[in-house]
FIKEFI-217173 format. One record per residue (C-alpha): residue in three letters; x, y, z. Coordinates in nm, 2 decimals, always signed. Each point is the difference from the previous one (the first is absolute). Example, Ala and Ser with C-alpha at 12.3 -4.5 7.8 and 13.67 -1.06 7.14 Angstrom:
// FIKEFI-217173
> ala,+1.23,-0.45,+0.78
> ser,+0.14,+0.34,-0.07
***
This chain:
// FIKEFI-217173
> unk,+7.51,+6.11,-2.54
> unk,+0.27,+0.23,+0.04
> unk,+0.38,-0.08,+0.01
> unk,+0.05,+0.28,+0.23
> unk,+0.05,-0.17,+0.33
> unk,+0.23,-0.34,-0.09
> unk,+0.27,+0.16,+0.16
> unk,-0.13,-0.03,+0.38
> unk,+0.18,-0.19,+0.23
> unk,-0.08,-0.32,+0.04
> unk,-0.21,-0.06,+0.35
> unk,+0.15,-0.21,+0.21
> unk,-0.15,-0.31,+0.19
> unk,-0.25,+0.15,+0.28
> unk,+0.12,-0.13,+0.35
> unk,-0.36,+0.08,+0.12
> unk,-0.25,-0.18,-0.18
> unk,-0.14,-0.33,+0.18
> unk,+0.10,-0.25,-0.31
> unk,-0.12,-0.30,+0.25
> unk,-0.31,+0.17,+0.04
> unk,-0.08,+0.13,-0.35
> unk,+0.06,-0.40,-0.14
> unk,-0.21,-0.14,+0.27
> unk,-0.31,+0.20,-0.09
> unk,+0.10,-0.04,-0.38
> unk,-0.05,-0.38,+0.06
> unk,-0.31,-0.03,+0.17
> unk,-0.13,+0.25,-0.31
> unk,+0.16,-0.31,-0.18
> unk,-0.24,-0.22,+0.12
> unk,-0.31,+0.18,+0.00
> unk,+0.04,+0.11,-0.36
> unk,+0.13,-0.38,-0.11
> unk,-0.31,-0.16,+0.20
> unk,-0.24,+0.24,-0.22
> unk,+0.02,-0.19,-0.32
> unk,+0.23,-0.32,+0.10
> unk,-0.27,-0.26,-0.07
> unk,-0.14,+0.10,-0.28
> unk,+0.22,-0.21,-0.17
> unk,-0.11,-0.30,+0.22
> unk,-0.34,+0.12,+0.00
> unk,-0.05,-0.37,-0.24
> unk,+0.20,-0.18,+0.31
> unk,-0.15,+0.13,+0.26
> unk,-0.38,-0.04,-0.13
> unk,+0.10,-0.36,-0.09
> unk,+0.11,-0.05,+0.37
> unk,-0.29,+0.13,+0.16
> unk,-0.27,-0.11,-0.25
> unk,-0.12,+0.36,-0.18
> unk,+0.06,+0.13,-0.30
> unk,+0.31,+0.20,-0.05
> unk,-0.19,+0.33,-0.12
> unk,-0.17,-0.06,+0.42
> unk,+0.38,+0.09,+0.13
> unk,-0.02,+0.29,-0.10
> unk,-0.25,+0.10,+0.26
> unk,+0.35,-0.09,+0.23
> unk,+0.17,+0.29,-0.17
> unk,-0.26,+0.24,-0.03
> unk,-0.04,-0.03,+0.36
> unk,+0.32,+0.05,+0.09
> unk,+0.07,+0.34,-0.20
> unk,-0.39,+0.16,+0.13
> unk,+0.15,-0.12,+0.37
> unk,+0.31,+0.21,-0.05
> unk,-0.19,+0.30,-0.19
> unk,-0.23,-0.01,+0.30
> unk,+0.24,-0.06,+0.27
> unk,+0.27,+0.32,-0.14
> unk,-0.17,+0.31,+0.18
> unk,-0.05,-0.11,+0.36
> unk,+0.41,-0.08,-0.08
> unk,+0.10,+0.35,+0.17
> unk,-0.28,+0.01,+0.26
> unk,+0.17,-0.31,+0.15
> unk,+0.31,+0.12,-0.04
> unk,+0.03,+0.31,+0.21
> unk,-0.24,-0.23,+0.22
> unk,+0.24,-0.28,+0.08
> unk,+0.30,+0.10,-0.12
> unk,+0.15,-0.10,-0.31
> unk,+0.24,-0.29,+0.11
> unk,-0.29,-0.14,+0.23
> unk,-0.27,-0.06,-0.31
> unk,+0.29,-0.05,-0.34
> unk,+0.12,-0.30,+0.20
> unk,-0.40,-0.09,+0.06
> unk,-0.07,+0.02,-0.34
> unk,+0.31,-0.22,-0.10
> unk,-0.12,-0.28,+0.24
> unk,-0.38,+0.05,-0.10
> unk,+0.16,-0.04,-0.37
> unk,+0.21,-0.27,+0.07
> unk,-0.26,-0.26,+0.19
> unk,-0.26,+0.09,-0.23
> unk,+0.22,-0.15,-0.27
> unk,+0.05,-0.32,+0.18
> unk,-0.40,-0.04,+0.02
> unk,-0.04,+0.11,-0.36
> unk,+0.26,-0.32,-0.08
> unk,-0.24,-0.20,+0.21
> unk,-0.31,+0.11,-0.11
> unk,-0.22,-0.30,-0.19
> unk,-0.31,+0.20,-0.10
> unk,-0.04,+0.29,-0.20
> unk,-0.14,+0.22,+0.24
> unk,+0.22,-0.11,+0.26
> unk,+0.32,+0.12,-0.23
> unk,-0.18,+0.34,-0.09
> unk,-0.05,+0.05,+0.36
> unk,+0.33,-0.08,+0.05
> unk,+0.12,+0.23,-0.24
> unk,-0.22,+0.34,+0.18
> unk,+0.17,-0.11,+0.28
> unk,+0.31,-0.01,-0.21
> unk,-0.12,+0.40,-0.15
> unk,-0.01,+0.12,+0.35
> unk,+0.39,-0.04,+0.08
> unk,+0.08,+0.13,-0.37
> unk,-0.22,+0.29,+0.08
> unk,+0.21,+0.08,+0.28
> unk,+0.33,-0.13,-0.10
> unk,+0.02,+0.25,-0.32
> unk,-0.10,+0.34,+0.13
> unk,+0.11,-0.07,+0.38
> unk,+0.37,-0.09,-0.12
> unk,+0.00,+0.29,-0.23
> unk,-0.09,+0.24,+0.27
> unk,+0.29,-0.14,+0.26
> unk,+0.23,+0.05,-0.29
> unk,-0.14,+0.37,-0.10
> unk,+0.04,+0.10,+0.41
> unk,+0.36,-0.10,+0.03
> unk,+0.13,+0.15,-0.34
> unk,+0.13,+0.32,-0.06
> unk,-0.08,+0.20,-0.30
> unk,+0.34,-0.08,-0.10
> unk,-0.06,-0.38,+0.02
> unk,-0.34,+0.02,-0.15
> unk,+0.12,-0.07,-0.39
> unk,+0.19,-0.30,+0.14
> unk,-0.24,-0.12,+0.24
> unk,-0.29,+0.01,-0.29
> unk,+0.20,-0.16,-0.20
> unk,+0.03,-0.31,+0.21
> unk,-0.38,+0.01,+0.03
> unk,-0.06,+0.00,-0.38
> unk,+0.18,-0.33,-0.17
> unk,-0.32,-0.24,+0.16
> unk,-0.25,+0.20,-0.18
> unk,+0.16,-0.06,-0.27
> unk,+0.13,-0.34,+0.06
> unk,-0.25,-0.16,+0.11
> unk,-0.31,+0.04,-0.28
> unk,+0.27,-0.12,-0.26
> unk,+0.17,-0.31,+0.14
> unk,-0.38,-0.10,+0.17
> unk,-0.10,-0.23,-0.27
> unk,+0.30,-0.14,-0.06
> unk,+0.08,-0.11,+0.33
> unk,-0.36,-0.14,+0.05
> unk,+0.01,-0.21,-0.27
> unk,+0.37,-0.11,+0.09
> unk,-0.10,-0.09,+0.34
> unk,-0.25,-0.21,-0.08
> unk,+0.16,-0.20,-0.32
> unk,+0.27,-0.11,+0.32
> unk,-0.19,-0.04,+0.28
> unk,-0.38,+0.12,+0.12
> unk,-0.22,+0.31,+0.00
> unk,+0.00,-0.02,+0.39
> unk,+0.41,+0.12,-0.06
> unk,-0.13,+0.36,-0.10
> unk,-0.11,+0.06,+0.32
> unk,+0.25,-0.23,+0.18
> unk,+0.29,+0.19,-0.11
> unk,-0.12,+0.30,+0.19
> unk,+0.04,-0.20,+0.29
> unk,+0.37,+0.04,+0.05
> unk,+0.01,+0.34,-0.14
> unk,-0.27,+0.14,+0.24
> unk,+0.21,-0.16,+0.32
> unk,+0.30,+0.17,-0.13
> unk,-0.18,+0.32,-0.06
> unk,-0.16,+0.00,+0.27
> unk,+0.33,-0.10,+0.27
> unk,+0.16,+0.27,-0.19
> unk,-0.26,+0.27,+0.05
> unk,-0.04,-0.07,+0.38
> unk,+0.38,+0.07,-0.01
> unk,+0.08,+0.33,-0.21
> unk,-0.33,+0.15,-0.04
> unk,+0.01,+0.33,+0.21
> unk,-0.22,+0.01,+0.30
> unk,-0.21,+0.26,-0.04
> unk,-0.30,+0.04,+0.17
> unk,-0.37,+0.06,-0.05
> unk,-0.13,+0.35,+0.11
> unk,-0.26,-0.04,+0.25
> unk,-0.15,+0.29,-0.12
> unk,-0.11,-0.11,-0.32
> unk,-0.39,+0.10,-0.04
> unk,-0.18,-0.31,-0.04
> unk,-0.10,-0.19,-0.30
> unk,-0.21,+0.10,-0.27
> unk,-0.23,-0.27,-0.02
> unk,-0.22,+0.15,-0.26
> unk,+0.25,+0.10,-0.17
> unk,+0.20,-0.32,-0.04
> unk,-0.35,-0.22,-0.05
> unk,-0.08,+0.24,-0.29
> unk,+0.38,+0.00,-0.16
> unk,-0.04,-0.38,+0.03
> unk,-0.27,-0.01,-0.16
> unk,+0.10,+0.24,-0.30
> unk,+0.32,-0.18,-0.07
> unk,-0.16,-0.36,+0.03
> unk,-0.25,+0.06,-0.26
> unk,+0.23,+0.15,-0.24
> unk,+0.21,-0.24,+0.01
> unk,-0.25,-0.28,+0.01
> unk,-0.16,+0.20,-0.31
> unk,+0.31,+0.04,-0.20
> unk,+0.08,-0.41,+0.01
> unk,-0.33,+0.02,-0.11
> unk,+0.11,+0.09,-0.29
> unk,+0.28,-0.23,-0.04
> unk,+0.01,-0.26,-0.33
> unk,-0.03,-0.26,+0.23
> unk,-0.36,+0.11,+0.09
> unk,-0.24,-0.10,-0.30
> unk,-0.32,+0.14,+0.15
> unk,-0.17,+0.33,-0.14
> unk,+0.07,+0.36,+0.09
> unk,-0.26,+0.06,+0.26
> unk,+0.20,-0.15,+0.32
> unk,+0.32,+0.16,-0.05
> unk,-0.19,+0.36,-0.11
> unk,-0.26,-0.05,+0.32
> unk,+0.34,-0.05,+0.24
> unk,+0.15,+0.31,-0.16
> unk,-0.29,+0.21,+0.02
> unk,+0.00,-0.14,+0.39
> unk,+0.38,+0.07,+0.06
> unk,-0.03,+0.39,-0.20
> unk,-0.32,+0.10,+0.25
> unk,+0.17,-0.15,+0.31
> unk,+0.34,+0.23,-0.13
> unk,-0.22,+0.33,+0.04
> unk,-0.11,-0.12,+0.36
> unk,+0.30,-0.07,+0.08
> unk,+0.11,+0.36,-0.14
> unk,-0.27,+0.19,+0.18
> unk,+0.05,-0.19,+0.33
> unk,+0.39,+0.04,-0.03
> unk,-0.01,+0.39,-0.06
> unk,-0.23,+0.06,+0.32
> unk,+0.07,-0.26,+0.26
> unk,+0.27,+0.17,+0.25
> unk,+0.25,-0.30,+0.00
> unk,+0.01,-0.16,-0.35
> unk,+0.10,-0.36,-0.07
> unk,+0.18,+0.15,-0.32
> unk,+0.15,+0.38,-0.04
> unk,+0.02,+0.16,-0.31
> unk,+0.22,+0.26,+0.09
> unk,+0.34,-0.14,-0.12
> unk,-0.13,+0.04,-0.37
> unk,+0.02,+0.41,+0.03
> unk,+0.34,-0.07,-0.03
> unk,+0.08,-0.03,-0.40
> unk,+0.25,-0.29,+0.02
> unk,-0.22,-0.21,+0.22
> unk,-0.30,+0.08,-0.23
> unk,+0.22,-0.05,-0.29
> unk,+0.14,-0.34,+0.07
> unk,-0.37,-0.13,+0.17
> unk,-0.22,+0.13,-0.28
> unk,+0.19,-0.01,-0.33
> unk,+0.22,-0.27,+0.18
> unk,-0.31,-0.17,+0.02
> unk,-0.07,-0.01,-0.34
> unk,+0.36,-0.10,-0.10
> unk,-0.01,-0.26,+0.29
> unk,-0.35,-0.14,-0.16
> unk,+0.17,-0.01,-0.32
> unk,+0.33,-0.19,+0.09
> unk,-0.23,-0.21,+0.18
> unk,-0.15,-0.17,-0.30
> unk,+0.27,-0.06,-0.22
> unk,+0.10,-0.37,+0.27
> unk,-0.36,-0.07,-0.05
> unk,-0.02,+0.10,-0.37
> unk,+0.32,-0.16,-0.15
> unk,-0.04,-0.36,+0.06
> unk,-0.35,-0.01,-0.10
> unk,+0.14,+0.17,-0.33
> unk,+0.28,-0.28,-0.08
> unk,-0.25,-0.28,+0.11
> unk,-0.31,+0.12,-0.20
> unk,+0.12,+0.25,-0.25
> unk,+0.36,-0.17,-0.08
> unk,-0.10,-0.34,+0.03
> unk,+0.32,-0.05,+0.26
> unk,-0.01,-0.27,+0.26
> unk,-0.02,+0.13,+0.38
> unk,+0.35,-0.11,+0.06
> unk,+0.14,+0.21,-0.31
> unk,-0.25,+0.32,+0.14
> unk,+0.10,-0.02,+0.33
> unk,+0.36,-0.01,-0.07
> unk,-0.03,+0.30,-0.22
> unk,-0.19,+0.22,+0.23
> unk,+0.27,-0.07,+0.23
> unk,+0.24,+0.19,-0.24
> unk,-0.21,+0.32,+0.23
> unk,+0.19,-0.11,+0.30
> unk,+0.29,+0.00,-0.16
> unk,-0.07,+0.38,-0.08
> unk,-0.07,+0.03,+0.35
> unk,+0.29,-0.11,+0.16
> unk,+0.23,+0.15,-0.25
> unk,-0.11,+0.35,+0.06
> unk,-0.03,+0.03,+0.37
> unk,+0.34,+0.04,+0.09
> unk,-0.01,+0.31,-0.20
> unk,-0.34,+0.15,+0.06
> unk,+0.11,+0.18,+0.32
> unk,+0.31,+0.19,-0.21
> unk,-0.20,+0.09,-0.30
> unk,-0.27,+0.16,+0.25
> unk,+0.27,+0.18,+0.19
> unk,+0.18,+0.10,-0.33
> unk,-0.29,+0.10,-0.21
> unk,-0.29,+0.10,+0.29
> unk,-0.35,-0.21,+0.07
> unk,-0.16,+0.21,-0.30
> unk,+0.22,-0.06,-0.26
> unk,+0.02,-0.40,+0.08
> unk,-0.37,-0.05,+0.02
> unk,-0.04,+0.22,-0.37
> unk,+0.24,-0.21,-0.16
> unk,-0.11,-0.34,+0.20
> unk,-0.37,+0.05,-0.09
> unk,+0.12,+0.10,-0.34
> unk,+0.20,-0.29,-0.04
> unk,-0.27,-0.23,+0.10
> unk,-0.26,+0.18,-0.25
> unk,+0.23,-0.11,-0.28
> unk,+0.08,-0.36,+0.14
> unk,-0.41,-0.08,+0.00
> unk,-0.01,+0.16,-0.38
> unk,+0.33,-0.25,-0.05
> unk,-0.21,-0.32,+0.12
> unk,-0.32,+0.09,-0.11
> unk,+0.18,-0.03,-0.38
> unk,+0.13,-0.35,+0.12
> unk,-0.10,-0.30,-0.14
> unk,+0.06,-0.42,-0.05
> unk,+0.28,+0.11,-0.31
> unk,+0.16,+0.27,+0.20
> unk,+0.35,-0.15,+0.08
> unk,+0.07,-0.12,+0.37
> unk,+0.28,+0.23,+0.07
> unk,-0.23,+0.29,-0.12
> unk,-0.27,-0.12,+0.27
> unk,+0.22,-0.04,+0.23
> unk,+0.18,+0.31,-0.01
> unk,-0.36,+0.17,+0.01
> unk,-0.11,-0.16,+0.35
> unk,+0.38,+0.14,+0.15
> unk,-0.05,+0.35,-0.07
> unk,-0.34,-0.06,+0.12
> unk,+0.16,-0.17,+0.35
> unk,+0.23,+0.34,+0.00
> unk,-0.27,+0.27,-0.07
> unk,-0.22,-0.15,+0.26
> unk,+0.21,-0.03,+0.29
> unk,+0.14,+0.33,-0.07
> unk,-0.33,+0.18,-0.02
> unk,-0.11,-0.23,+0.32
> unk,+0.30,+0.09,+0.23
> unk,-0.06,+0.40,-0.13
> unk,-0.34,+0.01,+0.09
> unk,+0.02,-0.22,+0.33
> unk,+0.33,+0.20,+0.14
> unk,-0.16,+0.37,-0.12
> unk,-0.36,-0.04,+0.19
> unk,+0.19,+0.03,+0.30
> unk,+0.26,+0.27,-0.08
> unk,-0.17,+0.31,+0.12
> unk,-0.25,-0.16,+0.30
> unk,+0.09,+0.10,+0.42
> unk,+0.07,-0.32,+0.17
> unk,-0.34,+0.04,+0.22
> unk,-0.20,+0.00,-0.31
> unk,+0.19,-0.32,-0.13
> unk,-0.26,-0.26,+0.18
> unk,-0.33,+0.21,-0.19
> unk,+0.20,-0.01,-0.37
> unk,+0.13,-0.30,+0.05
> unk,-0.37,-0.16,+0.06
> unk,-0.10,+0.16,-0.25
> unk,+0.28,-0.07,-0.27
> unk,-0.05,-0.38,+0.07
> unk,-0.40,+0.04,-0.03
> unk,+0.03,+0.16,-0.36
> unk,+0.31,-0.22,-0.09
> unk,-0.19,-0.31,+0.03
> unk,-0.29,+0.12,-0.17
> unk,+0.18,+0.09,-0.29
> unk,+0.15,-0.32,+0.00
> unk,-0.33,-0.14,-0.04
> unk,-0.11,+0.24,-0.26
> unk,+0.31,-0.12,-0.24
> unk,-0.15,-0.39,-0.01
> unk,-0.37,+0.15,-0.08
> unk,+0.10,+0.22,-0.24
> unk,+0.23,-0.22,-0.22
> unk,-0.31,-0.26,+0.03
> unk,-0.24,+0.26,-0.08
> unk,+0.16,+0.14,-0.32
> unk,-0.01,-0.36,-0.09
> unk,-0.34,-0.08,+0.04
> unk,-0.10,+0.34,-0.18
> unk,+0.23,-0.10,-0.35
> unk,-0.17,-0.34,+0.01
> unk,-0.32,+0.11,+0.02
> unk,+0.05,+0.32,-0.22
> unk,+0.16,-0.21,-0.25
> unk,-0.20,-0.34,+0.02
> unk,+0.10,-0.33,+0.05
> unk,+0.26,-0.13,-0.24
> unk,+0.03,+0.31,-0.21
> unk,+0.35,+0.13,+0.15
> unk,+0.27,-0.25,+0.00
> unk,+0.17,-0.09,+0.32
> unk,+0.22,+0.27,+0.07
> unk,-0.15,+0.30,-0.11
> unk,-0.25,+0.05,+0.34
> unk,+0.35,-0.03,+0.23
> unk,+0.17,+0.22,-0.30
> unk,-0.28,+0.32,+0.08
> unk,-0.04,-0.11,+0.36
> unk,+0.41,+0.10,+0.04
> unk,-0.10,+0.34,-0.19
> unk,-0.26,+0.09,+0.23
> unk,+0.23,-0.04,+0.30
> unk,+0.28,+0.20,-0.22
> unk,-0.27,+0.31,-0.02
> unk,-0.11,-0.07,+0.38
> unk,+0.35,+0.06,+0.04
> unk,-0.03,+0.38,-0.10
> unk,-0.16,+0.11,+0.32
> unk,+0.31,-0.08,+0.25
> unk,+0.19,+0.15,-0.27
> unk,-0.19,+0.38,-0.01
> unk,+0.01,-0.05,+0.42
> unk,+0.39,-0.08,-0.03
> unk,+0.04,+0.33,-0.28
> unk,-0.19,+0.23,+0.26
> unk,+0.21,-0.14,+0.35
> unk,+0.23,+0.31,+0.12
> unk,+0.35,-0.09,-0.17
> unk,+0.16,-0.04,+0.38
> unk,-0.27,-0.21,+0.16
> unk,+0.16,-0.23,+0.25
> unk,+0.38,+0.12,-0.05
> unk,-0.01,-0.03,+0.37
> unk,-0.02,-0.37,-0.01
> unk,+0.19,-0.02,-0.32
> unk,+0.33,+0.20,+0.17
> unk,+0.00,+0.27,-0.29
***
């Protein structure tokens, strides 16, 4: 980075920027991403109660991350349908009720049910809310805005497990979903009240059916396909490859039918712009990435260190703390030093942090560890609120519903494609290696390498991105 602009005023507080707005959508994107992996910590307490075995709830989870994948694209249809206010504060209520029935559900099917149901509102709730936020926000805003928007991405995956597993060791399972009960009603009183009334176009061309049935399709089986391939899945390779092969010929359908069909379900056009493409494509990788180092990390103290869950959890929690440390700064070192130079030296960072714990091991002293997973917290929410503010720098406010679809399609995708691949990697150093020949740590040690060298792609996209991409939004 360069030194040269440390001497620009400091920017003062905008007076414009709906703060009520930007924190009400940045906690319903709390609960969605907290309710993705919340019980898989009580996934023992909850298969107890309901007489399965806990490896069966996962069917609970699964479902609700393919409902949400699935539910995303029709997101901006409804929205210049029925106006945003109209279906953010439906989704809040259809998020909030189906909680309550998943807390009194007493079958297995009757709680994944529950949790579709569940899917359906976080579909909306995430991309919706964004969207209200995006329309009301000036260019000015944006970095600030964004930045509101960011933290539960990053929150939520980390503190997840932890709070499962303390929720239950003081009271039930059924208080995971309970305590979305008073957060929902607040949300969603709040949202009736200060969400801007803006309202559907009765012009909007009507739905594409074939479209949406064959996206739904697509992003259901490769979801379905890459928990598939999941540790917790002993079976052989023929299910997950036969859903994969499904979900990768459904994609070109989808492709072909997309491209010809006068009024698409999803527009590419947003990605001609290089900072959108940028932060959707090589942001995708890096968000795939980032994504498996919550899943990775506790397996790796548990299995590879020999740590208790208790000690693990509390450890990976050190990546909050990186988090929340960082943020108040993100939005001056952007404006400072531009979106290129922070994402280079964020992705860079990061690169260097999964070499750093890939050499980590039982011996390596605490404060060592610990100082690791911080700088890991700080790379990643810089390189998350870069990424998330710059792929709508340089897009026209009537092409923000198409990119913003489309943004939240590939985002959760990628997400998906983070767990997979840290599972994957796994699965092929076992089997390469052969059972019992590698000690404990040395699959998670060259599973952390392989996401340090997946890590080169966003960082040749961020090299190539024109040095003032987004200095609109960052005020330079």
């Amino acid at each position: 980075m360069t030194a040269s602009a440390p001497s620009r005023p400091l920017r003062r507080r905008s007076a414009t920027l709906n703060r009520p707005l930007a924190l009400l959508v940045a906690g319903t994107f709390f609960m969605e991403n907290l309710d993705g992996t919340v019980i898989a910590t009580a996934a023992p307490a909850i298969a107890s109660d309901l007489g399965v075995a806990p490896v069966d709830i996962n069917l609970a989870m699964t479902a609700y991350l393919v409902t949400i994948a699935v539910g995303i694209p029709i997101s901006g249809w409804l929205t210049d349908r029925f106006g945003g206010r109209r279906v953010l504060v439906t989704a809040i209520a259809v998020f909030t009720v189906a909680s309550l029935l998943c807390a009194l559900s007493t079958t297995l099917p009757v709680l994944v049910g529950m949790r579709v149901l569940q899917g359906v509102g976080g579909a909306l709730m995430v991309p919706v809310g964004r969207l209200v936020v995006l329309r009301v926000t000036t260019k000015q805003d944006l970095l600030d805005a964004v930045a509101y928007l960011t933290w539960p991405a990053l929150v939520a995956p980390v503190i997840a497990p932890a709070l499962g597993g303390w929720i239950v060791s003081v009271a039930s399972w059924h208080w995971i979903f309970l305590i979305n009960l008073p957060l929902g009603v607040v949300a969603l009183v709040v949202a009736a009240r200060i969400v801007p009334s803006l309202d559907g176009t009765p012009s909007v061309p009507p739905l594409d059916l074939v479209g949406f049935g064959l996206c739904a399709g697509t992003l259901a089986a490769l979801l379905v396909g890459l928990e598939l391939l999941g540790p917790q899945h002993v079976g052989g390779a023929l299910a997950p490859a036969g859903t994969l092969v499904v979900a990768a010929l459904l994609g070109l359908l989808t492709a072909l039918w997309l491209r010809r069909t006068p009024h698409p379900l999803l527009r590419f056009g947003a990605l001609r712009l290089q900072s959108f493409r940028v932060s959707n494509l090589g942001g995708g990788v890096y968000r795939m990435v980032i994504s498996a180092v919550p899943f990775l990390l506790p397996l790796m103290f548990q299995v590879g260190f020999g740590w208790s869950p208790v000690q693990a959890g509390l450890l990976v929690l050190l990546l909050f703390l990186g988090n929340v440390a960082i943020k108040p700064a993100t939005s001056p070192l952007i404006r400072t030093f531009g979106f290129r130079s922070v994402l280079i030296a964020s992705i860079v960072g990061g690169l260097l942090v999964f070499v750093a714990i890939a050499m980590l091991r039982p011996g390596t002293p605490l404060v060592v560890t610990g100082a690791v997973l911080v700088l890991s917290g700080v790379f990643r929410s810089v390189g998350f609120s870069a990424y998330n503010s710059l792929q709508f720098a340089d897009l026209d406010t009537a092409d923000m519903t198409d990119a913003n679809t489309l943004a939240s399609t590939l985002q959760q995708v990628a997400v998906g494609l983070g767990v997979a691949v840290g599972a994957v990697v796994l699965r092929v150093v076992d089997l390469t290696a052969g059972p019992g020949r590698l000690d404990p740590v040395t699959p998670y040690a060259i599973t952390f390498g392989v996401l340090a060298v997946l890590m080169l792609h966003p960082l040749v996209e961020a090299l190539v991105l024109h040095r003032s991409a987004g200095d609109e939004v960052a005020g330079r």
